[in-house]
N, C-alpha and C positions, 0 to 999 in steps of 0.2 A: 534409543534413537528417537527424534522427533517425530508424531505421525502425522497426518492428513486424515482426521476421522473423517470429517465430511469438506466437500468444494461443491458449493452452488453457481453457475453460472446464469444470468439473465443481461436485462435490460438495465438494471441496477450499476453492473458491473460483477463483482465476485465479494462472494461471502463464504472463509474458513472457518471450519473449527478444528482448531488445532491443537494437540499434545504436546506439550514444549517441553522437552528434557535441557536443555545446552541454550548460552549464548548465541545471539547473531552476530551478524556484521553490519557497520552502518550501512544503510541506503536509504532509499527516497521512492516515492512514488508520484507519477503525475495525479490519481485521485483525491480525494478526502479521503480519511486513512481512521477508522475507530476501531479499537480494541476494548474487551471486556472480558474481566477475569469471569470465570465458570465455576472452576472448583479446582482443588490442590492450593499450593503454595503460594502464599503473594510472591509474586515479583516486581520488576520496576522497567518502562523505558524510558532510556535517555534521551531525549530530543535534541537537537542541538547545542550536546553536552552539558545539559543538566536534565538531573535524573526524576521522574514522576514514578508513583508509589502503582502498582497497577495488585490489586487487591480486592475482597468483598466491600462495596462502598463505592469506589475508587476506578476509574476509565480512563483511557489516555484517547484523546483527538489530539490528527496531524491532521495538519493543510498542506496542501500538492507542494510538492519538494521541501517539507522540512525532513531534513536530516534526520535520522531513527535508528534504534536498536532495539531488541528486547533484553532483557539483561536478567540470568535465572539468580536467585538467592537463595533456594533454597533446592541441591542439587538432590537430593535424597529420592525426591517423589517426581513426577511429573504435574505440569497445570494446566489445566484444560481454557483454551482459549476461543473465543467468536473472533475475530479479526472481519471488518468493514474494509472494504474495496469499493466507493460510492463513485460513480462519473459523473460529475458537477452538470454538466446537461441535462443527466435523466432526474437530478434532483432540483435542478431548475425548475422542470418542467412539472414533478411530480411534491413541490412543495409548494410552501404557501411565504417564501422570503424570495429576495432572489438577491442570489448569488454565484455566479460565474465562476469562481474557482472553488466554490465549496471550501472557504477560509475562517476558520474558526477564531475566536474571539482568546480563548487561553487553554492551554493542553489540557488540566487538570478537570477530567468531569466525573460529578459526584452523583456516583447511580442509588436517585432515588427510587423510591416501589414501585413506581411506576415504569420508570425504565426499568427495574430488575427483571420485572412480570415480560416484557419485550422481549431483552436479552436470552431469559429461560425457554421461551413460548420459540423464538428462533430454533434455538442450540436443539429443541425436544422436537421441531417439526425437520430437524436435518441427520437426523439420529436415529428415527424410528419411520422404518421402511414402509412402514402399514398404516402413516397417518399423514393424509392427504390433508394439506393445507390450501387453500386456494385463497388466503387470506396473505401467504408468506409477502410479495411484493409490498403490499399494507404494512406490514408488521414492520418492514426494515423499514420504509419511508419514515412508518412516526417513528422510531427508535433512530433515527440520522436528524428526521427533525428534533427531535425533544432532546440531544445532544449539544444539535448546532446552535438552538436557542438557549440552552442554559449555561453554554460558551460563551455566551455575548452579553449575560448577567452581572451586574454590577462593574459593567466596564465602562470607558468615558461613551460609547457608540450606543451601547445597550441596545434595547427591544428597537430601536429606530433603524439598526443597520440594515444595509439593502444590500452589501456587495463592497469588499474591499475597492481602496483606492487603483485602478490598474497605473502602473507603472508602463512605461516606454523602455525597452530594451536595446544598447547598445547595437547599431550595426552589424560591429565587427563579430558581437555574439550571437546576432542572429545569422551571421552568414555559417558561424562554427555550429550552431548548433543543427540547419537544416544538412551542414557537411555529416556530421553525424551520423543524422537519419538516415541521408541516402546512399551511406557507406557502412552500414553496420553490417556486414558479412566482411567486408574485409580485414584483414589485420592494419590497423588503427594504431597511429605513432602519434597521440596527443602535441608534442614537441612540431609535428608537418601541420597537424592543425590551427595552430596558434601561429604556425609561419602564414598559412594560407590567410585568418584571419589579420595580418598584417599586427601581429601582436608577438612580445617576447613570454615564455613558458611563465615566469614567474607576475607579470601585467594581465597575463590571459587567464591565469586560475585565478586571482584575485578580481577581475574585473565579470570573470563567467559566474563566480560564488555570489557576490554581490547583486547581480544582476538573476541569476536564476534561485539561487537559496542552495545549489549543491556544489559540491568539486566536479566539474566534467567526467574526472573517472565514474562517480557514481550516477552523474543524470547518466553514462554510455551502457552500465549498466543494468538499470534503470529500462532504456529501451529494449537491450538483449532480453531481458525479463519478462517485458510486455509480449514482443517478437514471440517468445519461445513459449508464454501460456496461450497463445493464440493457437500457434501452429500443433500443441499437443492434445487443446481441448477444440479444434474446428478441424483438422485434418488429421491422416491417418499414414502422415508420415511418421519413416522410424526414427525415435530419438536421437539417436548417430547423424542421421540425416539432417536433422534440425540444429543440430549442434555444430555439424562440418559448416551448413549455411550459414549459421552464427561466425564462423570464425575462430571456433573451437576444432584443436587440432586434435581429438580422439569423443568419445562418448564419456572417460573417463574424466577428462576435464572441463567438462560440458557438467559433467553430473554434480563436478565438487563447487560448482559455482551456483547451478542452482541449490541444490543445499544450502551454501549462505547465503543467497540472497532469498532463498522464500522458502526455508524452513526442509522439506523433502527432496527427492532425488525427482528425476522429472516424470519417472515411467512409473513412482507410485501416485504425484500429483496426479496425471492423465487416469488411471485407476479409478481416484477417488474421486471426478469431476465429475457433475451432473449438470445438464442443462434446464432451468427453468422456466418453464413455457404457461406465459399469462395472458 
């Protein structure tokens, strides 16, 4: 089964390192999203149904709502993974580009020594109990920056980009999507949401996908996700309890959902979370 060796929480947002034995399922996140293989078996994720090599060399960056999986190849062994959780604000503020959504230039990044010595120096300051980093917050900045910029290499925007183009968001999908938010404990009939947005089921996923980068089902879960790492790593409610809030009808299906969407059940995520204080 997959583990949770370490979860950092800061200012940053969250940084995993994680044991990946199994397949995910697609989702999405609102942050900028990096992964880097550790050690074990290459693997590969899909991004918006094409698949990136994720390997010694080899990193995948997502930008807030691309579509994602991790996908194992090699079931035999487990892979030890770093997983990036960046909040496009704190890397606003704590970088030297700027960029609002933390949007990367092309998935594909190629981990030179420089980054490697990063990624190691991370993975070795969240794994060993008795070695005080005080440098950690540093250490992910430049490894998010030295990613985002070799993203943006050899593309038509290159070293000039400042920040994707922002897009304008259909009404009718901003009125579904704040519906969302302010209804995620309830049980949720996508089919009433698309009526309420004055749209038909089949016009409202095509025009929400287009407009946000996911299916509705996945940005809903997406925010159950956010919802439920908040409430396990800031409060000291019991899982059951977080789950009924959710809109999960037992603890048992509360647990099988987190599992696919973020690797662990939720009472070993909470376990393995740390908060870091800079």
């Amino acid at each position: 089964m997959s583990n949770a060796v370490a979860v950092f929480h800061g200012d940053f947002g969250r940084v995993c390192l994680y044991s990946m034995d199994r397949t995910m399922v697609p989702h999405g996140h609102r942050e900028g999203h990096l992964i880097f293989h550790v050690q074990g078996p290459p693997g590969e994720v899909v991004v918006e149904d094409r698949a990136f090599p994720l390997a010694p060399g080899q990193a995948v960056a997502i930008s807030p709502w691309q579509a994602h999986y991790y996908r194992m190849r090699d079931l035999s062994t487990p892979t030890l993974l770093l997983v990036l959780y960046i909040r496009p604000v704190w890397f606003l503020e704590a970088s030297r580009h700027a960029s609002s959504s933390l949007r990367f230039g092309r998935v594909g990044v190629e981990v030179t020594d420089h980054l490697a010595r990063l990624v190691y120096g991370a993975a070795h300051s969240m794994t060993d109990p008795d070695y005080d980093d005080p440098l950690f917050e540093d250490r992910l900045c430049t490894l998010t920056q030295a990613a985002f910029d070799q993203s943006w290499q050899w593309t038509r925007r290159g070293p000039a980009f400042t920040g994707p183009d922002l897009t304008t968001r259909d009404f009718r999908i901003r009125k579904a999507m704040r519906a969302l938010q302010e209804r995620l404990g309830d049980v949720l009939e996508l089919d009433e949401i698309a009526r309420q947005a004055g749209l038909s089921r089949p016009h409202f996923y095509k025009l929400f996908r287009s407009h946000v980068g996911v299916t509705p089902n996945v940005y809903l879960n997406a925010l159950r996700m956010e919802r439920a790492i908040e409430k396990l790593t800031a409060t000291e409610q019991a899982v059951t309890d977080i789950g009924l809030d959710l809109g999960f009808s037992s603890q048992a299906s509360f647990s099988r959902f987190f599992i696919a969407n973020g690797v662990v059940p939720p009472s070993v995520y909470r376990r393995s979370a740390q908060r870091v204080l800079m």
